[in-house]
C-alpha positions as CSV (number, residue, x, y, z in Angstrom):
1,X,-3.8,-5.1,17.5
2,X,-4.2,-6.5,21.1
3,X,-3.5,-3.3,23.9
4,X,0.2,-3.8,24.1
5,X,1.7,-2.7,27.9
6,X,1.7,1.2,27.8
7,X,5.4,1.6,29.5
8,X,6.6,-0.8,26.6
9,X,4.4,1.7,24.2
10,X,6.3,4.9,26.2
11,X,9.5,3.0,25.8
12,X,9.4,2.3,21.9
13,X,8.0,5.8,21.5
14,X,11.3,7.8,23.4
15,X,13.3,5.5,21.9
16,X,11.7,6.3,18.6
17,X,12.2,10.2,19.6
18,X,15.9,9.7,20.5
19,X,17.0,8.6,17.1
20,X,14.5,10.1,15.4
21,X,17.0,12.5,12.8
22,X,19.4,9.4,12.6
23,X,16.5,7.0,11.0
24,X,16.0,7.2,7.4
25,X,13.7,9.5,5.8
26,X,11.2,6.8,4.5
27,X,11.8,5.1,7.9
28,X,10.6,8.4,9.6
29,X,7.3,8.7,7.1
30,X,6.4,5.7,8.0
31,X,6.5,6.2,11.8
32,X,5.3,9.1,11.3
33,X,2.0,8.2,9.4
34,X,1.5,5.3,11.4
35,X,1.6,7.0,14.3
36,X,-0.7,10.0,12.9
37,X,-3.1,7.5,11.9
38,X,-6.9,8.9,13.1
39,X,-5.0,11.5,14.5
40,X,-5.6,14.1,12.0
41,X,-5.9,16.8,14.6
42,X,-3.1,16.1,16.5
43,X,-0.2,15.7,12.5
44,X,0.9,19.6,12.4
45,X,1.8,19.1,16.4
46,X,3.6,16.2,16.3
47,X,5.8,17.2,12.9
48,X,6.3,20.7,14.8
49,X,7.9,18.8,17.5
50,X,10.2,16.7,15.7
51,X,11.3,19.5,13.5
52,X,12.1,21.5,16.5
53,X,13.9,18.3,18.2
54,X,15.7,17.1,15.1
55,X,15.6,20.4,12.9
56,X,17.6,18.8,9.9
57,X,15.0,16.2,9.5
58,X,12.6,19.4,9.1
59,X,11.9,18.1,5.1
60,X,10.8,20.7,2.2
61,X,7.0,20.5,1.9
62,X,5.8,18.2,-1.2
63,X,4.9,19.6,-4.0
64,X,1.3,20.6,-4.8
């Protein structure tokens, strides 16, 4: 992917944020992972912050 403008990145990404709990849940796992991707050490921070913005989007965990 060619290095796309980052205040068109920072826009996407608050506009993202802002309608986060309205998006549908498979809508949201997909942002979500494709965000997250190589990011393994940053997943538990970012889901703790859209639980805490959105908390009815704050899914059960899968099962085991």
């Amino acid at each position: 992917m060619d290095k796309a403008n980052p205040d068109f990145v920072a826009a996407l990404g608050q506009a993202a944020l802002s309608i986060w709990g309205d998006l549908p849940r498979d809508v949201q796992e997909t942002l979500f992972e494709t965000a997250m991707k190589g990011r393994d050490d940053q997943r538990e921070a970012m889901a703790r912050l859209l639980h805490e913005r959105h908390p009815r989007t704050a899914h059960p965990r899968w099962p085991a």
